[in-house]
C-alpha positions in Angstrom: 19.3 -1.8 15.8 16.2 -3.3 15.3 14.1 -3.1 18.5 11.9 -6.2 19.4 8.2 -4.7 20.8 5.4 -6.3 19.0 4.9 -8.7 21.8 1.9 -10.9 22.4 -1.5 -10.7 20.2 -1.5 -8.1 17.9 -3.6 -5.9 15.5 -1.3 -5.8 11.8 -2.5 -3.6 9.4 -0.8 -4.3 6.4 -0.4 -2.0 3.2 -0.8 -3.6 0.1 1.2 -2.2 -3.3 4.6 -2.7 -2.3 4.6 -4.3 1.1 2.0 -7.2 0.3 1.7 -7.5 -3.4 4.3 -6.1 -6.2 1.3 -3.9 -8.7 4.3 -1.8 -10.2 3.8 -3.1 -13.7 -0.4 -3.6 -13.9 -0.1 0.4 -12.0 2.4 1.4 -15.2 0.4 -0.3 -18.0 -2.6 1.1 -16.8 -1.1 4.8 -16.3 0.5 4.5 -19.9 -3.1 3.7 -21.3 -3.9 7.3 -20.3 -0.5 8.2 -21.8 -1.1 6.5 -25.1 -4.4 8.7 -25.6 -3.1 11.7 -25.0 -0.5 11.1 -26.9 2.4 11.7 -23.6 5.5 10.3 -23.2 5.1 6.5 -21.6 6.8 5.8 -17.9 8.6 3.0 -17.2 8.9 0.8 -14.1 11.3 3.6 -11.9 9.0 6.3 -12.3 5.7 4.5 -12.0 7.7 3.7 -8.5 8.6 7.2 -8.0 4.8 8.2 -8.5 3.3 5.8 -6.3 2.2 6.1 -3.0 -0.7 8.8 -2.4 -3.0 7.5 -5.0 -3.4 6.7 -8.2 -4.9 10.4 -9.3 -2.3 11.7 -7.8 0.5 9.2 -9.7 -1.5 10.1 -13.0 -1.2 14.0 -12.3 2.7 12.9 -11.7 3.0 11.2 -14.6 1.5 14.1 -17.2 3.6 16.1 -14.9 7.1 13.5 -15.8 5.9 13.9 -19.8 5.7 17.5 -19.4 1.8 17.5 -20.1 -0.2 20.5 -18.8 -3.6 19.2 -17.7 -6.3 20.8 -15.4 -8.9 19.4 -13.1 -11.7 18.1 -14.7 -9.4 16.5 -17.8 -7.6 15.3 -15.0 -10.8 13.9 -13.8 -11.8 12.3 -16.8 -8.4 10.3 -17.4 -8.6 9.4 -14.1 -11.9 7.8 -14.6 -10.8 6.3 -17.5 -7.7 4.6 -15.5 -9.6 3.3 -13.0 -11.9 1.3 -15.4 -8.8 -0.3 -17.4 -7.3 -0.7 -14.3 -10.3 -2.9 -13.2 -9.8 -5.3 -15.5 -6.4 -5.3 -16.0 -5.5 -5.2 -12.3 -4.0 -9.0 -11.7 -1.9 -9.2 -15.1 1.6 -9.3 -13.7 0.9 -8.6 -10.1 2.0 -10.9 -7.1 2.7 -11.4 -3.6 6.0 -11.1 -2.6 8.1 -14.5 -1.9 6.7 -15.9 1.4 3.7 -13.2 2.3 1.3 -16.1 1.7 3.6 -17.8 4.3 3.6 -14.8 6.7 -0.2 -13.9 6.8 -0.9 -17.7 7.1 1.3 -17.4 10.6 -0.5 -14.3 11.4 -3.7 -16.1 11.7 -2.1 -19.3 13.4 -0.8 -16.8 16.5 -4.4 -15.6 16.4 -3.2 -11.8 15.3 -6.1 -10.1 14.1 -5.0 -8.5 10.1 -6.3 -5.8 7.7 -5.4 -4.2 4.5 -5.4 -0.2 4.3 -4.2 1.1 0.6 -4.7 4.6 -0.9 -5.6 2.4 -4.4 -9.5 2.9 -5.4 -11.3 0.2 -2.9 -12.9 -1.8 -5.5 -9.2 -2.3 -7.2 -7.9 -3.2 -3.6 -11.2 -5.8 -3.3 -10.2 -7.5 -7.0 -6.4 -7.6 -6.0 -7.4 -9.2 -2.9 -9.8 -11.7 -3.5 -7.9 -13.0 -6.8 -4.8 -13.3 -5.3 -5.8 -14.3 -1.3 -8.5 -15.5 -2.6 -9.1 -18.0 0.8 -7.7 -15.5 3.4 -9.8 -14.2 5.8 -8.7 -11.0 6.6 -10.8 -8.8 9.3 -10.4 -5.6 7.3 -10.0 -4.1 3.9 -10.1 -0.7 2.5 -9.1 0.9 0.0 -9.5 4.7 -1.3 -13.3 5.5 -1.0 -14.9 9.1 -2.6 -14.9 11.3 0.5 -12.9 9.5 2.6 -9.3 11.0 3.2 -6.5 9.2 2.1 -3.4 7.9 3.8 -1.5 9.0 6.1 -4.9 10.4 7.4 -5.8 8.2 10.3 -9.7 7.7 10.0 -9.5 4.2 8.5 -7.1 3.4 11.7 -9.5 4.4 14.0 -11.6 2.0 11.8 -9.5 -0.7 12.1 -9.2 -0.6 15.7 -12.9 -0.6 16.0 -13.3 -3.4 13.8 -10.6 -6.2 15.7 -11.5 -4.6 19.1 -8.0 -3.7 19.5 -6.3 -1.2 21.6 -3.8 1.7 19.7 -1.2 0.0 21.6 -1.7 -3.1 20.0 -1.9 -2.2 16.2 1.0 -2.5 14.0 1.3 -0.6 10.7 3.2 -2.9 7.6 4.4 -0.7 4.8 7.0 0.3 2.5 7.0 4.4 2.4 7.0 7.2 4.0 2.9 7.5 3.4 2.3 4.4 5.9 5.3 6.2 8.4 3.7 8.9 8.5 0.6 7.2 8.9 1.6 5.2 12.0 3.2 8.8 13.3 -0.6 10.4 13.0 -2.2 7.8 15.2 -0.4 8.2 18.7 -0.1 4.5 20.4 0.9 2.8 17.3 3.8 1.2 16.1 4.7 0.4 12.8 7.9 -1.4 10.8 9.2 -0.8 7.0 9.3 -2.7 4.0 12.3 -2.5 1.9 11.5 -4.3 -1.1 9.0 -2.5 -1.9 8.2 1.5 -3.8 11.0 3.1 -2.0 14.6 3.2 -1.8 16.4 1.9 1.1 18.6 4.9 1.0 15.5 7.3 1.0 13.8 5.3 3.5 16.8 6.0 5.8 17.7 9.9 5.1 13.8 10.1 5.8 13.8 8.8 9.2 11.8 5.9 8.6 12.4 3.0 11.1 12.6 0.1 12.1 13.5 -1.0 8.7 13.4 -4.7 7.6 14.7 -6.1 3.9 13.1 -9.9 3.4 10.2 -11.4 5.7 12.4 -13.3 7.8 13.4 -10.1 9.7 10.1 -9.0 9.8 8.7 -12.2 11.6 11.7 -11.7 13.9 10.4 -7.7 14.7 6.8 -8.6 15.0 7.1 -11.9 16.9 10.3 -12.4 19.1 
């Protein structure tokens, strides 16, 4: 049962790969760059969804893992450099929202909501995706992964967040599609959160993982956040 306590003004901090925006392919083109070079076994579409999720070093070490390539730290490193500048300019090939999140973050502002974007993908990725494909939104937050900065489901950029729209814990409400942003929202004590499935993950796994209130098109998820 889906239960119906996202009352009044809100703070919705949305994830972006898999919840927002469907990267899967531009993420597996750009991982099987790195595979072409080193001459590993290319993913397709199911594992680059498998690997997703806690950053895109850590889907690359996944990857040479999935190819049975034995890599350490700093050639790990480098390829990961070298993704992240193909990735750059290569990050709004096939990627798009999802039917009717234009529609959806339009009725966020309307209701007055305040709205952010927290993703584990590098920040300057997360800026390009963003301003290409929202490129009139005006959204009170975005971040992305930063050097130093922890990732996901670490709560830092939460805290940041809250600072940001002026919001109380109570009022912030974590969008995602995995178990990363669950475990997010779990981390922050006060927030509430509700689940994607049309996203990276499974419906199935979603479930035998504990992960609720679930939601599978953006008519359910208007009906959680707003009546």
């Amino acid at each position: 049962m889906l239960l119906y306590y996202f009352r009044g003004m809100a703070a919705i901090l949305f994830d972006l790969d898999g919840t927002l925006v469907d990267t899967l392919d531009d993420i597996k083109e750009s991982i099987n760059y790195i595979m072409r070079k080193k001459g590993c076994m290319e993913i397709d579409r199911e594992t680059t969804r498998k690997v997703v999720g806690h950053g895109l070093r850590n889907a690359l070490k996944e990857a040479f893992f999935h190819s049975a390539y034995v890599v350490d730290e700093d050639e790990l490193m480098h390829c990961y450099d070298d993704l992240i500048n193909f990735y750059e300019y290569h990050a709004v090939v096939y990627s798009r929202p999802y039917e009717n999140v234009k529609e959806l973050l339009g009725e966020v502002k309307r209701r007055g909501d305040s709205v952010g974007i927290l993703s584990n993908k590098n920040d300057v990725i997360v800026r390009k995706i963003v301003n290409e494909l929202f490129p009139c939104f005006p959204f009170d937050y975005i971040q992305g992964a930063k050097e130093g900065k922890s990732l996901k489901p670490d709560r830092w950029a939460v805290d940041e967040f809250r600072e940001k729209v002026n919001a109380r814990y109570e009022e912030i409400i974590i969008v995602g599609d995995s178990e990363v942003d669950y475990e997010t929202m779990k981390n922050v004590p006060g927030v509430k959160g509700v689940f994607v499935t049309w996203g990276f993950r499974d419906r199935r796994d979603m479930e035998a993982s504990g992960i609720k209130p679930l939601v599978d098109n953006i008519d359910k998820l208007e009906e959680v956040l707003w009546n």
